[in-house]
N, C-alpha and C positions, 0 to 999 in steps of 0.2 A: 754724391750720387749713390752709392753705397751706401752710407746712411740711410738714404729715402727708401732704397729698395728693400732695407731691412725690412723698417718700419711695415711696407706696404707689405712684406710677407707673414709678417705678425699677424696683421689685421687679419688677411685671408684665412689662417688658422685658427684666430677668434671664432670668425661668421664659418666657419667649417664646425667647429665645436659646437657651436647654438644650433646649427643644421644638425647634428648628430642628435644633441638632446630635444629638441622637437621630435624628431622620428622617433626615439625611445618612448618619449612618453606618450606619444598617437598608435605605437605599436602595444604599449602596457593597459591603453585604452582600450585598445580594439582585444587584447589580450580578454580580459574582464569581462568587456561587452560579451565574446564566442562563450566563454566559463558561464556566464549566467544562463546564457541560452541551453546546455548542453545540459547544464545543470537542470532545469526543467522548472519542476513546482516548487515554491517557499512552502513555509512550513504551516502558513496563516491558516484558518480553517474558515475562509468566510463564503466560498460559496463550492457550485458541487462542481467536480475535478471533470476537464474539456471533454472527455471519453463520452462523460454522461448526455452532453448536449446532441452526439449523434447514436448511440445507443441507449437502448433504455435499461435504467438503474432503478433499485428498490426506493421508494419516497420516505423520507423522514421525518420526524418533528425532531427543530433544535430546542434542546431544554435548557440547556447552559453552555456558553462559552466562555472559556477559564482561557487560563496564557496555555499556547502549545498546547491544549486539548479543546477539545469535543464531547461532551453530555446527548447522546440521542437517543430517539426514542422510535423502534422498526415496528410496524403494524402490523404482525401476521407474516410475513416472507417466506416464499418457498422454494427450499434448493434441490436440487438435484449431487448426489452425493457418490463418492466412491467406498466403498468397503477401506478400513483403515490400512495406511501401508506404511509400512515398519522400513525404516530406513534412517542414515545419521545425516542426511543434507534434506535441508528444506526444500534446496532447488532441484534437486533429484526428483524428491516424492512429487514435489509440486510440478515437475513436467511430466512425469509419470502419470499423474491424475489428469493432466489436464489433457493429454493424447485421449485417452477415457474419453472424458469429457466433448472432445470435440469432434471424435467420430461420432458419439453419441447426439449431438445436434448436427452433423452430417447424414443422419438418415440412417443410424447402425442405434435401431432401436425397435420394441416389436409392432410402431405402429408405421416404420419407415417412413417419418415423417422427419423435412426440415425446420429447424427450429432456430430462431434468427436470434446471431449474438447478442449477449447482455455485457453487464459490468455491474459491480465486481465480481471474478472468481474469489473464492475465499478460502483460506488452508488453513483449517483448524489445528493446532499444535499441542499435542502433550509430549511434557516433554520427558526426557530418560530422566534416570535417576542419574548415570554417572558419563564422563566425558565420551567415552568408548562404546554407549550402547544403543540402539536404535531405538528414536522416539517415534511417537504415531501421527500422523496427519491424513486427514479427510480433505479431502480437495475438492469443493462444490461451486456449480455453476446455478447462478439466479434465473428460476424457470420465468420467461416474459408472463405476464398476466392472460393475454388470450391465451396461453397455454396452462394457465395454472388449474383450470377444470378438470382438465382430462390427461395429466402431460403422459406422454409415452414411456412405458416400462422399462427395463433394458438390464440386460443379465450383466451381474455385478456391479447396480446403479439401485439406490433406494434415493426415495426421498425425506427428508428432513421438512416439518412443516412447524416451525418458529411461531409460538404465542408473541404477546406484546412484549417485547425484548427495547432493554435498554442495553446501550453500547457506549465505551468508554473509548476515542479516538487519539489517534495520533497522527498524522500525516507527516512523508517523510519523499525524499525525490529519487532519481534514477534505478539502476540498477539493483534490483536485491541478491545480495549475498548473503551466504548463512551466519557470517558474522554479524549481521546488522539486525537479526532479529532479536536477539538479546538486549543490545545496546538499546536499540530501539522501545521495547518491551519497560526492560526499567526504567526512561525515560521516559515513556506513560507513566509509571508506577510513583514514580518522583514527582511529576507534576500533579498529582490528585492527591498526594500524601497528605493525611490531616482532612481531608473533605467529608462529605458525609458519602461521597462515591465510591469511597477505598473503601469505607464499612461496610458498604451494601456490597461489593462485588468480594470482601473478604467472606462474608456471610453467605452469601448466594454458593457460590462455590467451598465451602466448609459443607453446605447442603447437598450438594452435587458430588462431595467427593471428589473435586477434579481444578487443577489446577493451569486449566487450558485457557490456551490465550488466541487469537484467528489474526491472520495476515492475510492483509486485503488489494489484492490489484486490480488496476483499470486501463491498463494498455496490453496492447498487441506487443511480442516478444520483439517486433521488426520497429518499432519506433524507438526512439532517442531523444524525444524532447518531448517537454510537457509530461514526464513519467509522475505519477501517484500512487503511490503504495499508502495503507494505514494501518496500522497495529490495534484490536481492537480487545479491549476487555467486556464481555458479555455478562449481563448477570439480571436476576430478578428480581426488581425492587419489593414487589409484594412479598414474595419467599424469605427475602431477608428482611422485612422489618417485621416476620412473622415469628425469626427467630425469639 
């Protein structure tokens, strides 16, 4: 009797064991599944980021898609722009600009007029020279089309009005922090290396004088999922094969 009752206590500790690792691995399941979610966008670039299907974004032409970039090509684009502001965090200047920005399509402009959200804002970046010193960023919102005739003035607000611009992309997901634009940034830079893309935007900007790079967002500060941010290298293909 003893004996049997061993046995039958073993078993129970078996089928206890197998109940344990079943839940561990429908918990490492479920784990993965919430992580992907949270995480938001992959890095793929095959169509335009969810923001754009309920607000309206700038139209493109894709010219080439390479591994982990984007080759496009902007029509004309017109932003509405903050005077440069000198600061050492991306996220700083870029909430700085974009308070700017959103009184100024709240009706704090000189035709008092609303003007309904777009995507992307975009933060132009130049950067310091050294760790410690405040680089520049221009923070612009994309004026909607019916507005781009006549768009409303607004003190300490110019506009920016973009020939045919080609852009070098990157797409990247959740939350931007000032460390990721770097990382981000070279990681465009690495993937076009050797292309005839790197020529043309090393040329372009040898032209311009400027080593500016734009970080591009498409969600509301309050969302958590489906986030899209891109790193974008701008330049002229005409200007540089002029060189």
């Amino acid at each position: 009797m003893f004996h049997f009752g061993k046995l039958e206590h073993q078993k129970e500790i078996k089928m206890l064991d197998v109940t344990v690792d079943l839940l561990m691995m429908r918990l490492c399941l479920f784990l993965v599944l919430v992580s992907k979610l949270c995480n938001g966008y992959s890095t793929k670039l095959d169509f335009y980021p969810p923001s754009c299907q309920r607000i309206e974004c700038p139209n493109y032409e894709l010219i080439q898609s390479g591994k982990d970039y984007e080759i496009r090509l902007y029509n004309f684009p017109i932003w509405m722009s903050t005077a440069p502001i000198d600061d050492i965090s991306y996220v700083s200047a870029t909430n700085t600009g974009f308070l700017r920005l959103f009184d100024y399509i709240q009706g704090k402009n000189n035709y008092h007029e609303t003007i309904e959200m777009t995507a992307p804002v975009i933060t132009q970046v130049k950067p310091s020279d050294g760790p410690f010193c405040s680089s520049s960023f221009v923070v612009s919102f994309y004026v909607p089309k019916k507005n781009q005739p006549n768009p409303p003035p607004a003190k300490g607000l110019h506009l920016q009005k973009w020939g045919k611009t080609y852009v070098a992309v990157r797409q990247f997901s959740g939350f931007v922090a000032d460390a990721d634009i770097p990382k981000q940034a070279a990681a465009l830079s690495a993937s076009i290396a050797g292309t005839k893309w790197a020529a043309a935007i090393d040329k372009s900007q040898a032209a311009d004088n400027t080593t500016m790079y734009t970080v591009a967002g498409y969600n509301s500060p309050f969302e958590f999922k489906n986030r899209v941010n891109e790193i974008w290298f701008t330049f002229d293909l005409d200007k540089a094969l002029a060189i």
